[in-house]
C-alpha positions in Angstrom: 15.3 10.4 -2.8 11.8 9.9 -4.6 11.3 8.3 -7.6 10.1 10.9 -10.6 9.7 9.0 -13.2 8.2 6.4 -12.1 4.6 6.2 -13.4 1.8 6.1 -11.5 -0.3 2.5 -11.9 -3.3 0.5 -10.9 -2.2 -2.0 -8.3 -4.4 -4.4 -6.2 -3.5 -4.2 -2.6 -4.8 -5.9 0.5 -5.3 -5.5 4.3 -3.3 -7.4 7.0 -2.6 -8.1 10.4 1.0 -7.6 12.0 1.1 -7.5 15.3 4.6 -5.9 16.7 5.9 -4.6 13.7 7.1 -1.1 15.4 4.6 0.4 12.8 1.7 2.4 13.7 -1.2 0.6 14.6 -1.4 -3.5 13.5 -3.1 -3.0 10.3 -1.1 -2.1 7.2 -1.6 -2.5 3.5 0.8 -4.5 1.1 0.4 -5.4 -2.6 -0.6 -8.9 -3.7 1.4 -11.6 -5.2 0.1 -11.2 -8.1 1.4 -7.9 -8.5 4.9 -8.3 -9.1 5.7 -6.3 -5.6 7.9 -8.5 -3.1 5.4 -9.1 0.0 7.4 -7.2 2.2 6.5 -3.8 0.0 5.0 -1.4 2.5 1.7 1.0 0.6 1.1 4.6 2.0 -2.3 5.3 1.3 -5.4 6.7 3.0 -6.0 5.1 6.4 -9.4 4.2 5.8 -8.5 1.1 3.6 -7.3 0.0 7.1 -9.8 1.4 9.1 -13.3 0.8 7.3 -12.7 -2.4 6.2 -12.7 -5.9 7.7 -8.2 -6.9 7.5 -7.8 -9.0 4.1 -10.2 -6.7 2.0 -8.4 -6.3 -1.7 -8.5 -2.9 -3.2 -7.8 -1.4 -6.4 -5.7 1.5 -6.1 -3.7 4.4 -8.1 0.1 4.0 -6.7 4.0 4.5 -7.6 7.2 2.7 -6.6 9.1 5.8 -4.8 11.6 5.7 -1.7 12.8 8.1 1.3 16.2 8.5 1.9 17.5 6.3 4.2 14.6 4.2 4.0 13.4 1.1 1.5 11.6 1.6 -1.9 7.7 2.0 -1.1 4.6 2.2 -2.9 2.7 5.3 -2.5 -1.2 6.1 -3.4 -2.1 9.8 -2.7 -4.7 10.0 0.3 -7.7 11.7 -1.4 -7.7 9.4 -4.4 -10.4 7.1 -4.8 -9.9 3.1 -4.3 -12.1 0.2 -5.6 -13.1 -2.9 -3.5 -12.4 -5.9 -5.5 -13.9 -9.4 -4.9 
């Protein structure tokens, strides 16, 4: 069940390691404290944020709070958007 009207905001997110998780791949991208996001909140994004960038690079991206069915509330930042690096 996805989340319509939820708006779409700027959030800062970062890279991290976890090792195990039964995720693919042990890089993954979560929003920072600062955010207002518990640190557990999983981000779907484009995989370079992961990829192209050392793990704890912050980046400023486009995202909304949605869900799946069955599944936890997520946020979600479309693939092709573009991201800033932030210091």
């Amino acid at each position: 069940m996805a989340k319509p009207r939820e708006p779409y905001r700027n959030v800062i997110v970062e890279s991290y390691r976890e090792s195990g998780s039964g995720l693919h791949g042990d890089v993954h991208i979560r929003p920072v404290a600062s955010e207002g996001f518990p640190s557990g909140t999983r981000v779907e994004c484009s995989k370079s944020l992961m990829r192209d960038f050392p793990v704890g690079t912050r980046f400023r991206i486009k995202a909304k709070l949605t869900d799946r069915e069955g599944g936890g509330e997520f946020l979600y930042s479309y693939h092709g958007w573009k991201f800033e690096v932030v210091p």
